[in-house]
mmJSON file of the N, C-alpha and C atoms, coordinates in Angstrom:
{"data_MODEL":{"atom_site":{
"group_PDB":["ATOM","ATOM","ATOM","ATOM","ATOM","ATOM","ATOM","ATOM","ATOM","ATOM","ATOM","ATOM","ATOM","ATOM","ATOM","ATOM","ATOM","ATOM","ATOM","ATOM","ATOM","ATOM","ATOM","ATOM","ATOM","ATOM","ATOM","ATOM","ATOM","ATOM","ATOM","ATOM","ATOM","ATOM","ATOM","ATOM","ATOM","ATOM","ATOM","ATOM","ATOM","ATOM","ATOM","ATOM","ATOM","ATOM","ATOM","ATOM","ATOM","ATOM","ATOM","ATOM","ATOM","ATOM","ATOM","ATOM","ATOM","ATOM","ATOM","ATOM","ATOM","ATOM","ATOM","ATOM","ATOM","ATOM","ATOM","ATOM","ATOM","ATOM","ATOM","ATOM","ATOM","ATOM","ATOM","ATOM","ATOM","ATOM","ATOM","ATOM","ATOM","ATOM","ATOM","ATOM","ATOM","ATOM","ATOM","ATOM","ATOM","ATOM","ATOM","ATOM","ATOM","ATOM","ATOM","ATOM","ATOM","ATOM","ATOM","ATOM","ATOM","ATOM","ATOM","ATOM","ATOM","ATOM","ATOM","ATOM","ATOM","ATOM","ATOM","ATOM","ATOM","ATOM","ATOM","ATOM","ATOM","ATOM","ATOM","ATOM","ATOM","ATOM","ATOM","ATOM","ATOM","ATOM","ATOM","ATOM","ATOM","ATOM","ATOM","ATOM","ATOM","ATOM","ATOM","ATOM","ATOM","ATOM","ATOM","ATOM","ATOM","ATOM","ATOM","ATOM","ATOM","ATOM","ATOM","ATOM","ATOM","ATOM","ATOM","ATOM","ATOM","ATOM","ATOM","ATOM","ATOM","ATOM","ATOM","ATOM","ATOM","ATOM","ATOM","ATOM","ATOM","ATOM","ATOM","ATOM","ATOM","ATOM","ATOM","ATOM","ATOM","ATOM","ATOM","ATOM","ATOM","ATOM","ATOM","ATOM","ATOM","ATOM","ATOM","ATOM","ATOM","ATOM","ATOM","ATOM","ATOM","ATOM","ATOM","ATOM","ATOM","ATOM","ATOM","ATOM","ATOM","ATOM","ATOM","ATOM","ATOM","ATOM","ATOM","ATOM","ATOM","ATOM","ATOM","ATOM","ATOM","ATOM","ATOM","ATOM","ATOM","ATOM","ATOM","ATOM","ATOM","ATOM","ATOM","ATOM","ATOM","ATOM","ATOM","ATOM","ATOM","ATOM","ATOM","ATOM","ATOM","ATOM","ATOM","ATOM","ATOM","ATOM","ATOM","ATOM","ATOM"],
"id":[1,2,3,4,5,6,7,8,9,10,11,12,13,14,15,16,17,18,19,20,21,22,23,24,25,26,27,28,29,30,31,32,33,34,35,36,37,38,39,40,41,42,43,44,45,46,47,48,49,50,51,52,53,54,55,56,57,58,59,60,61,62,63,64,65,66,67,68,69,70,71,72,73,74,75,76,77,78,79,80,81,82,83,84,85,86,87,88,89,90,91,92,93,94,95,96,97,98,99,100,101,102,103,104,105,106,107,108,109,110,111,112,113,114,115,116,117,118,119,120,121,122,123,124,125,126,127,128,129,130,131,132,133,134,135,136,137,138,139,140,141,142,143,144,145,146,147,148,149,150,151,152,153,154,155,156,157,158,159,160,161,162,163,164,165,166,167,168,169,170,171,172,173,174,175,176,177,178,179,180,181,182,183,184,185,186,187,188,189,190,191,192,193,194,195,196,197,198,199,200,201,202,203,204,205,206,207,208,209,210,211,212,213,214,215,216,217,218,219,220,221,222,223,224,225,226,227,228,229,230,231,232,233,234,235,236,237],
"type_symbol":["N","C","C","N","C","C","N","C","C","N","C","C","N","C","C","N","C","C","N","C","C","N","C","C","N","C","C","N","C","C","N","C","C","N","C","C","N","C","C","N","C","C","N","C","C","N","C","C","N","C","C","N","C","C","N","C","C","N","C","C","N","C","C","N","C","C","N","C","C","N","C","C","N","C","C","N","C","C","N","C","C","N","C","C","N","C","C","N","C","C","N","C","C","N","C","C","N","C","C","N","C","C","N","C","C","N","C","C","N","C","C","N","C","C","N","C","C","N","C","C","N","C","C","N","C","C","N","C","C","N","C","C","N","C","C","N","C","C","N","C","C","N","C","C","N","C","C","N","C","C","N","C","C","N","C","C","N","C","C","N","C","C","N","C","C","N","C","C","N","C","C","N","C","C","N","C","C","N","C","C","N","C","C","N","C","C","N","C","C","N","C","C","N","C","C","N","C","C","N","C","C","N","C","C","N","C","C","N","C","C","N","C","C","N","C","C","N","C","C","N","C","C","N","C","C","N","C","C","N","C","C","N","C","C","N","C","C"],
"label_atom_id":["N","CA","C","N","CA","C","N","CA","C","N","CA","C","N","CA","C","N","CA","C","N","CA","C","N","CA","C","N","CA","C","N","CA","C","N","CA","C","N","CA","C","N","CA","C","N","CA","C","N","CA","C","N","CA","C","N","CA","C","N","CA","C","N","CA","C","N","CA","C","N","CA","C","N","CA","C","N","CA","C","N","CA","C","N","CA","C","N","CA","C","N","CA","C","N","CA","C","N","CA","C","N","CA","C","N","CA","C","N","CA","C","N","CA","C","N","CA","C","N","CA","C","N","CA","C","N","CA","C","N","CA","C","N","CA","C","N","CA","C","N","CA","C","N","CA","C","N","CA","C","N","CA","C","N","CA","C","N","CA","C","N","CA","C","N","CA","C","N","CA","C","N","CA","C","N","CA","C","N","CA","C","N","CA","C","N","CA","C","N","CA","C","N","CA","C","N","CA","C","N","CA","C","N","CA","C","N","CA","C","N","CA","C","N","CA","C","N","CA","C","N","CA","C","N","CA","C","N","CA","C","N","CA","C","N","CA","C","N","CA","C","N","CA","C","N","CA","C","N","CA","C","N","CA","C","N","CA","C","N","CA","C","N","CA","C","N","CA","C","N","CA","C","N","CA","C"],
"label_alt_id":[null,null,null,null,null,null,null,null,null,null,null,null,null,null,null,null,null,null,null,null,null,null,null,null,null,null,null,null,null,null,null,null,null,null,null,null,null,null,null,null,null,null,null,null,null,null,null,null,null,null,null,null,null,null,null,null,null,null,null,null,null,null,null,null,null,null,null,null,null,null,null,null,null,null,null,null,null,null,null,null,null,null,null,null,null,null,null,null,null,null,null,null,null,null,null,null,null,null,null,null,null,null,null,null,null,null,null,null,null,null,null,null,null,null,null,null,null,null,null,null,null,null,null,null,null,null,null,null,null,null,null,null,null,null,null,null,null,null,null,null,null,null,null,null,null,null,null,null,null,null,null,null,null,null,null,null,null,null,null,null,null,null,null,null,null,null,null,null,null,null,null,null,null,null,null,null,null,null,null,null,null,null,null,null,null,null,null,null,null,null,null,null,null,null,null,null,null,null,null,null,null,null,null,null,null,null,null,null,null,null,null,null,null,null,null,null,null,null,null,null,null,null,null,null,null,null,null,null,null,null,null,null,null,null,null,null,null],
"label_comp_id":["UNK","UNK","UNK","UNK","UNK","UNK","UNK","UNK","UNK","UNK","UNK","UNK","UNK","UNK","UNK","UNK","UNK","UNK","UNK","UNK","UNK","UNK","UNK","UNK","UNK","UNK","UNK","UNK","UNK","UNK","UNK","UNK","UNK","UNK","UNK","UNK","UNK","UNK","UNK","UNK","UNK","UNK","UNK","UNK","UNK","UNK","UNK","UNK","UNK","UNK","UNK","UNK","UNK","UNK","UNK","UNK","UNK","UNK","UNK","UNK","UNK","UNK","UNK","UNK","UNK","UNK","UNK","UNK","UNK","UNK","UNK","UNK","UNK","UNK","UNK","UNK","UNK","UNK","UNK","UNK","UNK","UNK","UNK","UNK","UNK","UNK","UNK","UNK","UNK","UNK","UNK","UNK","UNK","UNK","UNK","UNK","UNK","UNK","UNK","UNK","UNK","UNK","UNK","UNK","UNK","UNK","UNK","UNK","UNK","UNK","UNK","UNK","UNK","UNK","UNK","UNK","UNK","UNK","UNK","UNK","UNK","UNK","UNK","UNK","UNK","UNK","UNK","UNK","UNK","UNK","UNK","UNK","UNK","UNK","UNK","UNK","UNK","UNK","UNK","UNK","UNK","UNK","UNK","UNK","UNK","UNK","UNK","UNK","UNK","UNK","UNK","UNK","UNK","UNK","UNK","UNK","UNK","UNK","UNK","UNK","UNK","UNK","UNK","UNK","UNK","UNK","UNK","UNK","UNK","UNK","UNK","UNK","UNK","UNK","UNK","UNK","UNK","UNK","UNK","UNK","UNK","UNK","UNK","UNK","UNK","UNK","UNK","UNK","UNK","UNK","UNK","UNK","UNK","UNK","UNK","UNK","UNK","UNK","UNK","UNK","UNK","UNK","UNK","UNK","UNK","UNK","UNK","UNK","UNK","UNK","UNK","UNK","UNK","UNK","UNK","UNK","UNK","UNK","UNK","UNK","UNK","UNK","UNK","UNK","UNK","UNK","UNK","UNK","UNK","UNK","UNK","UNK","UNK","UNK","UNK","UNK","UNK"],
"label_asym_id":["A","A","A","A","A","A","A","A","A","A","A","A","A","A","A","A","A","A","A","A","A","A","A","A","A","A","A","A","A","A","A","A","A","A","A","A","A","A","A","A","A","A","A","A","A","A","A","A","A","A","A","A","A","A","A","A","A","A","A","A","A","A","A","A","A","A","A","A","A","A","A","A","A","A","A","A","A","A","A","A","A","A","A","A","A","A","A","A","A","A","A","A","A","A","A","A","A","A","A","A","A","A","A","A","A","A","A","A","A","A","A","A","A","A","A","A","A","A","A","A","A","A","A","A","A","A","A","A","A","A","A","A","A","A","A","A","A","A","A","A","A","A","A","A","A","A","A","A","A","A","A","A","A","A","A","A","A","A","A","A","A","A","A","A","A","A","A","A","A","A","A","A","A","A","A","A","A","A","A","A","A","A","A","A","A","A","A","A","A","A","A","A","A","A","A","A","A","A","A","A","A","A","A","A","A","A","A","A","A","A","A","A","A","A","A","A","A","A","A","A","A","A","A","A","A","A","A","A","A","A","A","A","A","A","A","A","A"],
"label_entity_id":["1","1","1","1","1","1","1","1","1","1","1","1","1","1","1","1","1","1","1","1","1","1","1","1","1","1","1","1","1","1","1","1","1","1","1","1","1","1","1","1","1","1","1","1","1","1","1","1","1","1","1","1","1","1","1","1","1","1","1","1","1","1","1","1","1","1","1","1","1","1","1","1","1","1","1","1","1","1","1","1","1","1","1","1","1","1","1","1","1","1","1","1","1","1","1","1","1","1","1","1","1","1","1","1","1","1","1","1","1","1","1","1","1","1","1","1","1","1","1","1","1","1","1","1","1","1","1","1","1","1","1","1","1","1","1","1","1","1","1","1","1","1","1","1","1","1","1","1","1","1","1","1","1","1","1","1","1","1","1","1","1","1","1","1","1","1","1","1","1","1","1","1","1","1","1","1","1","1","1","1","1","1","1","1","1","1","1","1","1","1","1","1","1","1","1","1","1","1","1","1","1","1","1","1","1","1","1","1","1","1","1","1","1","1","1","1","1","1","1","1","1","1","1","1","1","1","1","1","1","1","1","1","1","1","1","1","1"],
"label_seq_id":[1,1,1,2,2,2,3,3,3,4,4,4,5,5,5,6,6,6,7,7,7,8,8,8,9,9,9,10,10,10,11,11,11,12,12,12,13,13,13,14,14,14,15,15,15,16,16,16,17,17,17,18,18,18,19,19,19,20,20,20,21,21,21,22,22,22,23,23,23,24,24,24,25,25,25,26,26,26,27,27,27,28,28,28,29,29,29,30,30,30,31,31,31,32,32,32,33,33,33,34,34,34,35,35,35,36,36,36,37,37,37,38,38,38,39,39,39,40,40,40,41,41,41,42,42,42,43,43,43,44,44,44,45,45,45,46,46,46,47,47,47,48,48,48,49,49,49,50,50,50,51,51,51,52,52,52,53,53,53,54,54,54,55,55,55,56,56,56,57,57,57,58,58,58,59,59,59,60,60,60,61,61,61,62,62,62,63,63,63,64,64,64,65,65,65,66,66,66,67,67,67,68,68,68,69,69,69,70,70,70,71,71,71,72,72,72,73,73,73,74,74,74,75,75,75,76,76,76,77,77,77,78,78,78,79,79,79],
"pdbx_PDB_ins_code":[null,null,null,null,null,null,null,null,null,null,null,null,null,null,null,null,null,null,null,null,null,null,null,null,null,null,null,null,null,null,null,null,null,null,null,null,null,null,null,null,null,null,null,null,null,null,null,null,null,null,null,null,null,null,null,null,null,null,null,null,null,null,null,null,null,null,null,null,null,null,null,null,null,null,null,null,null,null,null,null,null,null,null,null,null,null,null,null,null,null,null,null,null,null,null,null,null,null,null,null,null,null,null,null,null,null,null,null,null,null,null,null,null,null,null,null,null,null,null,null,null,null,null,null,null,null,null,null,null,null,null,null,null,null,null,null,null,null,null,null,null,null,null,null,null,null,null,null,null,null,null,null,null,null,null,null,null,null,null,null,null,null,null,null,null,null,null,null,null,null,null,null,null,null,null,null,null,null,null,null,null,null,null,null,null,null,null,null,null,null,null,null,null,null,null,null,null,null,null,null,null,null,null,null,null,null,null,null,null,null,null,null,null,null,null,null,null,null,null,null,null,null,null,null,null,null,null,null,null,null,null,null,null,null,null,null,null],
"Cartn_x":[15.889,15.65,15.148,15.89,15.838,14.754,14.401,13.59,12.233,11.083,10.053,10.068,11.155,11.265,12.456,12.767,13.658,12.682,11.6,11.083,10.115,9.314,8.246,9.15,10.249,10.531,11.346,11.73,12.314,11.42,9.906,8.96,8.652,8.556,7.783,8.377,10.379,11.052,11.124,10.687,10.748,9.646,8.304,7.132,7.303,7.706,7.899,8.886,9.664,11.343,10.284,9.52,8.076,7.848,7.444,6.679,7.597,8.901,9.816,10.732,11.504,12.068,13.931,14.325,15.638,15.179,16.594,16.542,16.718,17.266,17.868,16.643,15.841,14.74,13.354,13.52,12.233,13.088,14.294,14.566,14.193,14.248,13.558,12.041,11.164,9.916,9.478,10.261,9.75,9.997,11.127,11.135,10.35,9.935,8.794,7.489,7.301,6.214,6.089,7.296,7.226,7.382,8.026,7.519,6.045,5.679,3.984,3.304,4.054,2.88,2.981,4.296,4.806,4.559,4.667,4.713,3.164,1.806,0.417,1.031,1.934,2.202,3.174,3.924,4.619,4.117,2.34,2.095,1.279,1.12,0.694,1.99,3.044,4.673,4.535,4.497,4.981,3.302,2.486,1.432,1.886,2.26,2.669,3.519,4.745,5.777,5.517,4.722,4.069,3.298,2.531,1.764,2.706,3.733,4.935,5.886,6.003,6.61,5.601,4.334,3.526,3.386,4.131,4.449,5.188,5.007,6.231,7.007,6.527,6.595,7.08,6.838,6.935,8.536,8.57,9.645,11.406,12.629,13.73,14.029,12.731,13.323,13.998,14.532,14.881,15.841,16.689,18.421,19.088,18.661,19.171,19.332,18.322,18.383,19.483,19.942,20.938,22.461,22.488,23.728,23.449,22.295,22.471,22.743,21.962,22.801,23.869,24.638,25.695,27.241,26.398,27.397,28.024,28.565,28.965,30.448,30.735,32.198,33.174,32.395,33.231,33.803,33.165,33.521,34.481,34.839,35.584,37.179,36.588,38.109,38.213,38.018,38.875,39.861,39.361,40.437,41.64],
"Cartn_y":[2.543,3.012,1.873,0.622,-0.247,-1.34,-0.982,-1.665,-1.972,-1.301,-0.81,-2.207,-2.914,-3.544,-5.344,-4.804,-6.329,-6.569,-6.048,-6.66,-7.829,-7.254,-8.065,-9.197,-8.945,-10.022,-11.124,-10.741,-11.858,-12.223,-11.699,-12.585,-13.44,-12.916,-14.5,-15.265,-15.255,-16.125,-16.973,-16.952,-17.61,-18.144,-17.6,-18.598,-19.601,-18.948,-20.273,-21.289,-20.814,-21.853,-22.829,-22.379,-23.539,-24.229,-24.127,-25.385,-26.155,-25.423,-25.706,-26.242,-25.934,-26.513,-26.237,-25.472,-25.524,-23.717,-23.028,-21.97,-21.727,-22.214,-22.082,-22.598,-23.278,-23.384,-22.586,-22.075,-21.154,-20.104,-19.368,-18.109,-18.471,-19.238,-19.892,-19.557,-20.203,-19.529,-18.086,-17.992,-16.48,-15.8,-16.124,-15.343,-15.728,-16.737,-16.977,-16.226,-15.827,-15.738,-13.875,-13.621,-12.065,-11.952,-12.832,-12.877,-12.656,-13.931,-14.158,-12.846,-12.203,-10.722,-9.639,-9.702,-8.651,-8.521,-9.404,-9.889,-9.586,-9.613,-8.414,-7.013,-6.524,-5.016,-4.959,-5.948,-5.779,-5.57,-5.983,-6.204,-4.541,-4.231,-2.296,-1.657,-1.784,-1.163,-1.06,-2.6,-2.404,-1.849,-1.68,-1.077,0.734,0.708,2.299,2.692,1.607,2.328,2.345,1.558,1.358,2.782,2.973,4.4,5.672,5.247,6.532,6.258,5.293,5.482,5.7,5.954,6.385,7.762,8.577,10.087,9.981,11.201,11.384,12.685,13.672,14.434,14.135,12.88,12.655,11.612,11.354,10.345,10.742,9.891,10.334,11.041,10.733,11.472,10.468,10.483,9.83,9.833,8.612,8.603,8.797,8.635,9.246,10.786,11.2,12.773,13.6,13.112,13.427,13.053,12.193,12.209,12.78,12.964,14.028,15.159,15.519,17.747,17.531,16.408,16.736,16.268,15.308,14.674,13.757,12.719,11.04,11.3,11.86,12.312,10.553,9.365,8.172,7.87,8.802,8.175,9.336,10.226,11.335,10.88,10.071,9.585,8.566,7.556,6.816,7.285,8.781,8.68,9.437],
"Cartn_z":[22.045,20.699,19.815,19.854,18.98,19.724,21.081,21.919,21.087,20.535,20.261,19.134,18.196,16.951,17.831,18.878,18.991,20.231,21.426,21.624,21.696,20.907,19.965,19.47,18.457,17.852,18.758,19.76,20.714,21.187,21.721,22.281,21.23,19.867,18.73,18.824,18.63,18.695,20.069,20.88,21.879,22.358,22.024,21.311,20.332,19.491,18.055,18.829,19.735,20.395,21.553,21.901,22.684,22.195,20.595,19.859,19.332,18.635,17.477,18.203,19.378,20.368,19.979,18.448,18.32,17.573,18.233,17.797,16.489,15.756,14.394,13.526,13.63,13.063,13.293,14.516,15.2,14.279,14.229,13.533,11.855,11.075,9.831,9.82,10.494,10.826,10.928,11.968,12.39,11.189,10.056,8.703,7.94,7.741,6.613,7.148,8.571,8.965,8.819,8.917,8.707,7.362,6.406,4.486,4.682,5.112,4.635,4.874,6.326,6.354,5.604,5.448,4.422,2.653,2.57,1.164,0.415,1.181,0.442,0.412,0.549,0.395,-0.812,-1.265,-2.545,-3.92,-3.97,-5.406,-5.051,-3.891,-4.165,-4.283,-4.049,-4.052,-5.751,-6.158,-7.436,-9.003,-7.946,-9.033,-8.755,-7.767,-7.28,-8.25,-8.428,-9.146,-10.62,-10.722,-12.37,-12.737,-11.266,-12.119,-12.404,-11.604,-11.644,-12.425,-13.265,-14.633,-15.391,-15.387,-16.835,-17.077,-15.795,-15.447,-15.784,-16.586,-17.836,-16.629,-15.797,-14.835,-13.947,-13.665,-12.2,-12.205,-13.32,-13.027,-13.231,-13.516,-13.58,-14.958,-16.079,-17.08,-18.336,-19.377,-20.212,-19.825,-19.363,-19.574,-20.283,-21.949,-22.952,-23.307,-22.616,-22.754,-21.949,-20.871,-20.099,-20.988,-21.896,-22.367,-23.67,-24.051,-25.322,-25.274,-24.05,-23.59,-23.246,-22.529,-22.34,-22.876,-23.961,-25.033,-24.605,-25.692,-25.342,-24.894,-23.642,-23.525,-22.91,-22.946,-23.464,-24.897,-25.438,-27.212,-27.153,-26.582,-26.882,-25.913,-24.617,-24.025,-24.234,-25.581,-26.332,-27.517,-27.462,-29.183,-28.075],
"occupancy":[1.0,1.0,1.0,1.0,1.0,1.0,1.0,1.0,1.0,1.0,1.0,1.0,1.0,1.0,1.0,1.0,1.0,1.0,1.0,1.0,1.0,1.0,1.0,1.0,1.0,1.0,1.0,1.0,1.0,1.0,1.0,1.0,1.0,1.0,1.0,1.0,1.0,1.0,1.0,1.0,1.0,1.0,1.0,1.0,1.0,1.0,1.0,1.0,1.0,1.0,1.0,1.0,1.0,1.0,1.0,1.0,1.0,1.0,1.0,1.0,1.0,1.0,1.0,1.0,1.0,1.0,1.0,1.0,1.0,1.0,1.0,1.0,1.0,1.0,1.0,1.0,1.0,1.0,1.0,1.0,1.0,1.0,1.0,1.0,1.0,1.0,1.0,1.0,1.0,1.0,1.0,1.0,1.0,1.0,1.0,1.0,1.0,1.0,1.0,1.0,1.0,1.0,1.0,1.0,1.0,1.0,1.0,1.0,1.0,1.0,1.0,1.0,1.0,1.0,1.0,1.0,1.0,1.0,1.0,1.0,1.0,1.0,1.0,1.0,1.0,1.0,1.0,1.0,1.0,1.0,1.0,1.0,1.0,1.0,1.0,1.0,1.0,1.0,1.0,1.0,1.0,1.0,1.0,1.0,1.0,1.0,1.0,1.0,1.0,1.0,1.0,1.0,1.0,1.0,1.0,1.0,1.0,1.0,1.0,1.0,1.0,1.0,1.0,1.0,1.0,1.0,1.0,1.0,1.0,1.0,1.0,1.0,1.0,1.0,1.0,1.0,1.0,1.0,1.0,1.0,1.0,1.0,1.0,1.0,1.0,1.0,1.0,1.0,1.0,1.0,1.0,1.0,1.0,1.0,1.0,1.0,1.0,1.0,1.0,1.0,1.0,1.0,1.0,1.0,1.0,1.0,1.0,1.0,1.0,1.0,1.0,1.0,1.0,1.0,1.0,1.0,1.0,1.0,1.0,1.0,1.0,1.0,1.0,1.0,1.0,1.0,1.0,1.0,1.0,1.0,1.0,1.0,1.0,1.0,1.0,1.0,1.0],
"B_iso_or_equiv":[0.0,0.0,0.0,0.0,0.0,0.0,0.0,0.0,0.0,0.0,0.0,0.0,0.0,0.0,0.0,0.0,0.0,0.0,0.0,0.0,0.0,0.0,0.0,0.0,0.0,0.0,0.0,0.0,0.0,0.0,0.0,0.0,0.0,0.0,0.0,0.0,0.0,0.0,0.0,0.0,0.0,0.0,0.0,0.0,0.0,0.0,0.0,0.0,0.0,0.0,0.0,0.0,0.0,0.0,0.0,0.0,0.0,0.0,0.0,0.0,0.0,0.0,0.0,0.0,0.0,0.0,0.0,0.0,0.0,0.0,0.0,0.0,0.0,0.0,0.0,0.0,0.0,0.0,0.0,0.0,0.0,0.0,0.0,0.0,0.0,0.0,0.0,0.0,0.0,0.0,0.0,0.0,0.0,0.0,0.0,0.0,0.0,0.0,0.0,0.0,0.0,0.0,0.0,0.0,0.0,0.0,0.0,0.0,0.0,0.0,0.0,0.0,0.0,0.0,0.0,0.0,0.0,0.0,0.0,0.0,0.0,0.0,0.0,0.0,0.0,0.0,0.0,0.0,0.0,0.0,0.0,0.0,0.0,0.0,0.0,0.0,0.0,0.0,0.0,0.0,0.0,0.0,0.0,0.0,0.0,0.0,0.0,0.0,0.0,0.0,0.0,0.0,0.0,0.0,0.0,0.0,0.0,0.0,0.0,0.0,0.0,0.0,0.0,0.0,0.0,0.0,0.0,0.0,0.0,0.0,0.0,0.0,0.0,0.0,0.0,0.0,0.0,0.0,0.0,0.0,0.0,0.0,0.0,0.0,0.0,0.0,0.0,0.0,0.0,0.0,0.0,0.0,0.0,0.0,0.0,0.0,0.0,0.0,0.0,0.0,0.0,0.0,0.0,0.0,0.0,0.0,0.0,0.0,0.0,0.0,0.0,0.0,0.0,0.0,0.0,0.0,0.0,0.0,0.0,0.0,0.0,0.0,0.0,0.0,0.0,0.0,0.0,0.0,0.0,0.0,0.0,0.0,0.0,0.0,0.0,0.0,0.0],
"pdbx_formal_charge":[null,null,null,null,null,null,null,null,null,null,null,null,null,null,null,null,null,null,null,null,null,null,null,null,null,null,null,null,null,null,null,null,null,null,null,null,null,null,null,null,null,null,null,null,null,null,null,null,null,null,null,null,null,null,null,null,null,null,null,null,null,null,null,null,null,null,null,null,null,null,null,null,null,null,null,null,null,null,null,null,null,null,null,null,null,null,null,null,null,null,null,null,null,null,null,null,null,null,null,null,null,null,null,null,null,null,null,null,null,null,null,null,null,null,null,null,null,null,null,null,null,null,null,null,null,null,null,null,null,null,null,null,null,null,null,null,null,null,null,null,null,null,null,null,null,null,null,null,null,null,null,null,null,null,null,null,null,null,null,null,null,null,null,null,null,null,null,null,null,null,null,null,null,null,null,null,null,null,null,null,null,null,null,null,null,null,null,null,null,null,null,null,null,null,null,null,null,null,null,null,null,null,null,null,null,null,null,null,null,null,null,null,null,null,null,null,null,null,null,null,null,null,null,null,null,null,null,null,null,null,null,null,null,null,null,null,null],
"auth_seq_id":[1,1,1,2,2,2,3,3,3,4,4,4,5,5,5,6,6,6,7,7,7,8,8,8,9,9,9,10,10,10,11,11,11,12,12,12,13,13,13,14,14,14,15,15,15,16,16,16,17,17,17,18,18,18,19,19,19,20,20,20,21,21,21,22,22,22,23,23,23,24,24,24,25,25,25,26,26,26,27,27,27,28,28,28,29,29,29,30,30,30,31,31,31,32,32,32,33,33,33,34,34,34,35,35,35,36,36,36,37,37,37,38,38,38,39,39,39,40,40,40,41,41,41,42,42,42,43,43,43,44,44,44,45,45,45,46,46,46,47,47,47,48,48,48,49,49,49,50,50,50,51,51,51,52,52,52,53,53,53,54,54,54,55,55,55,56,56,56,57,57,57,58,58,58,59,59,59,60,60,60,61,61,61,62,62,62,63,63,63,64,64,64,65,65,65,66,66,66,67,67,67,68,68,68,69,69,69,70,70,70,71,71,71,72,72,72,73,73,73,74,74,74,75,75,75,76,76,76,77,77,77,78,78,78,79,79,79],
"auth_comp_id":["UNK","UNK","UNK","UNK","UNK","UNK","UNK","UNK","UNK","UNK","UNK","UNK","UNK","UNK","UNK","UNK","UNK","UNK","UNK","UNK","UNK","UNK","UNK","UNK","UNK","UNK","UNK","UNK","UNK","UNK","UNK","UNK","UNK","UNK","UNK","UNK","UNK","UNK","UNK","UNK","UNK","UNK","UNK","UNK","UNK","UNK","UNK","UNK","UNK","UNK","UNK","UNK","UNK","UNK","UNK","UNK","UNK","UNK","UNK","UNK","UNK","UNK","UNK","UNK","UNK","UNK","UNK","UNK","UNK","UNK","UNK","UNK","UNK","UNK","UNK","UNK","UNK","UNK","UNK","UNK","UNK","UNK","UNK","UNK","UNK","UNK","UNK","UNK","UNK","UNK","UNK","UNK","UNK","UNK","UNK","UNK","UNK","UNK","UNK","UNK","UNK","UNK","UNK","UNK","UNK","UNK","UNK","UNK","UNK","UNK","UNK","UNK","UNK","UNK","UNK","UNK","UNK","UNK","UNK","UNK","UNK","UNK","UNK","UNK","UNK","UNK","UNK","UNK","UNK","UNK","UNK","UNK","UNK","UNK","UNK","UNK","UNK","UNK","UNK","UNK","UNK","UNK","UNK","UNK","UNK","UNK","UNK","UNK","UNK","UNK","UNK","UNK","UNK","UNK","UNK","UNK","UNK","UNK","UNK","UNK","UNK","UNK","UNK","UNK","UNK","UNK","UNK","UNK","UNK","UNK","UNK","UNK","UNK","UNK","UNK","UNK","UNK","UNK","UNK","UNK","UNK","UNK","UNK","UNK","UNK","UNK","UNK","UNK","UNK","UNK","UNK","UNK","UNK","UNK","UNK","UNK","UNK","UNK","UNK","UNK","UNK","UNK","UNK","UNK","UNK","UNK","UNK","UNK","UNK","UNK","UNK","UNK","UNK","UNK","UNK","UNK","UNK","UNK","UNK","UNK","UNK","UNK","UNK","UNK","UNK","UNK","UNK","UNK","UNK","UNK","UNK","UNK","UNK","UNK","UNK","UNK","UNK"],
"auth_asym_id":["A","A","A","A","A","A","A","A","A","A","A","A","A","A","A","A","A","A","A","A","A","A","A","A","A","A","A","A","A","A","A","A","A","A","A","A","A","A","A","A","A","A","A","A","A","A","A","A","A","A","A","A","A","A","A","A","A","A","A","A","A","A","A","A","A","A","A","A","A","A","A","A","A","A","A","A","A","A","A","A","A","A","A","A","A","A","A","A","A","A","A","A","A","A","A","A","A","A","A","A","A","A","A","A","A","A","A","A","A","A","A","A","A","A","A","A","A","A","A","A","A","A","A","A","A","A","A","A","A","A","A","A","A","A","A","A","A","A","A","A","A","A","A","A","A","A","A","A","A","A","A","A","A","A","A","A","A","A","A","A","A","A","A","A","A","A","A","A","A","A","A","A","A","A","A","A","A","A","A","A","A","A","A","A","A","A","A","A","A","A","A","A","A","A","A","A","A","A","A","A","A","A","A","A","A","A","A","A","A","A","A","A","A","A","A","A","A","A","A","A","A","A","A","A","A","A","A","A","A","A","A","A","A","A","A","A","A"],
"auth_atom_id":["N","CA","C","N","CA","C","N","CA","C","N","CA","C","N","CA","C","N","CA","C","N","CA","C","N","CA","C","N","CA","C","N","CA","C","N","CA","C","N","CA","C","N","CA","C","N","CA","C","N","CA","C","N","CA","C","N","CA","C","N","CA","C","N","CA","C","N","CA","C","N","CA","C","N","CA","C","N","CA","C","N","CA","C","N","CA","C","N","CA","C","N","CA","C","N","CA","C","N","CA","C","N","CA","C","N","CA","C","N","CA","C","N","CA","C","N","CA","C","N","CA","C","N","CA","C","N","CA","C","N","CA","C","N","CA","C","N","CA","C","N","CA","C","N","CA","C","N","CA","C","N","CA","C","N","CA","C","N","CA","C","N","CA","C","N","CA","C","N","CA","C","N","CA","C","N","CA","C","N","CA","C","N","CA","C","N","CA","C","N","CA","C","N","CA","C","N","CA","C","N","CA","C","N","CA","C","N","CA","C","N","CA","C","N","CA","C","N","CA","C","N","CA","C","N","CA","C","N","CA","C","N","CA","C","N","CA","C","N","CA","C","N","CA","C","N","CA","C","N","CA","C","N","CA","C","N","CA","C","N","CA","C","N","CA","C","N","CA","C","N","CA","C","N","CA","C"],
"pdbx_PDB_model_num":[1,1,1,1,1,1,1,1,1,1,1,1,1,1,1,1,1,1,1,1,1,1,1,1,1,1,1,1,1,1,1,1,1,1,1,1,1,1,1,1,1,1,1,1,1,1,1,1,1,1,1,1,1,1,1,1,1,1,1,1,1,1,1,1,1,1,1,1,1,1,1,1,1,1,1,1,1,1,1,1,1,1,1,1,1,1,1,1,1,1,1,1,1,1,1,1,1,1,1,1,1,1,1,1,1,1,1,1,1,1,1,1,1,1,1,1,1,1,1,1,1,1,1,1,1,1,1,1,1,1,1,1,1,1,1,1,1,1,1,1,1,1,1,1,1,1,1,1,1,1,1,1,1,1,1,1,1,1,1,1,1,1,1,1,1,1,1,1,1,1,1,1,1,1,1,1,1,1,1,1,1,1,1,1,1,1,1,1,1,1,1,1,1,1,1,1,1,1,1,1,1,1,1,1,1,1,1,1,1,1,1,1,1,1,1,1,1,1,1,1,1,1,1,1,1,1,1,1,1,1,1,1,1,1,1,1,1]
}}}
């Protein structure tokens, strides 16, 4: 199941453990190296979520509006 995602990554790590020669530093690498690939997909994540807060439709809605229909019932279990 989990084969398909820990293969691959035990072969890099044990490439990078060829050049780098200590495991604990080849696993350091191999994370910066899966940052570096990953990390062009964050600035479309966060233009995505930008266009979906300018949807007034599409989004969670005013948080304030949820405690106005249903009233400030903290100010009511202090007295």
């Amino acid at each position: 199941m989990f084969s398909v995602i820990v293969v691959p990554l035990l072969r890099s790590l044990k490439w990078i453990n060829g050049y780098v020669g200590n495991y604990g530093w080849s696993i350091i690498v191999l994370t910066v190296l899966i940052n570096v690939v990953i990390f062009p997909l964050q600035p479309q994540e966060r233009r995505l979520d930008a266009e979906d807060a300018g949807d007034p439709a599409g989004g969670e809605g005013d948080p304030g509006s949820l405690r106005e229909a249903e009233g400030d019932r903290s100010r009511a279990s202090r007295r």
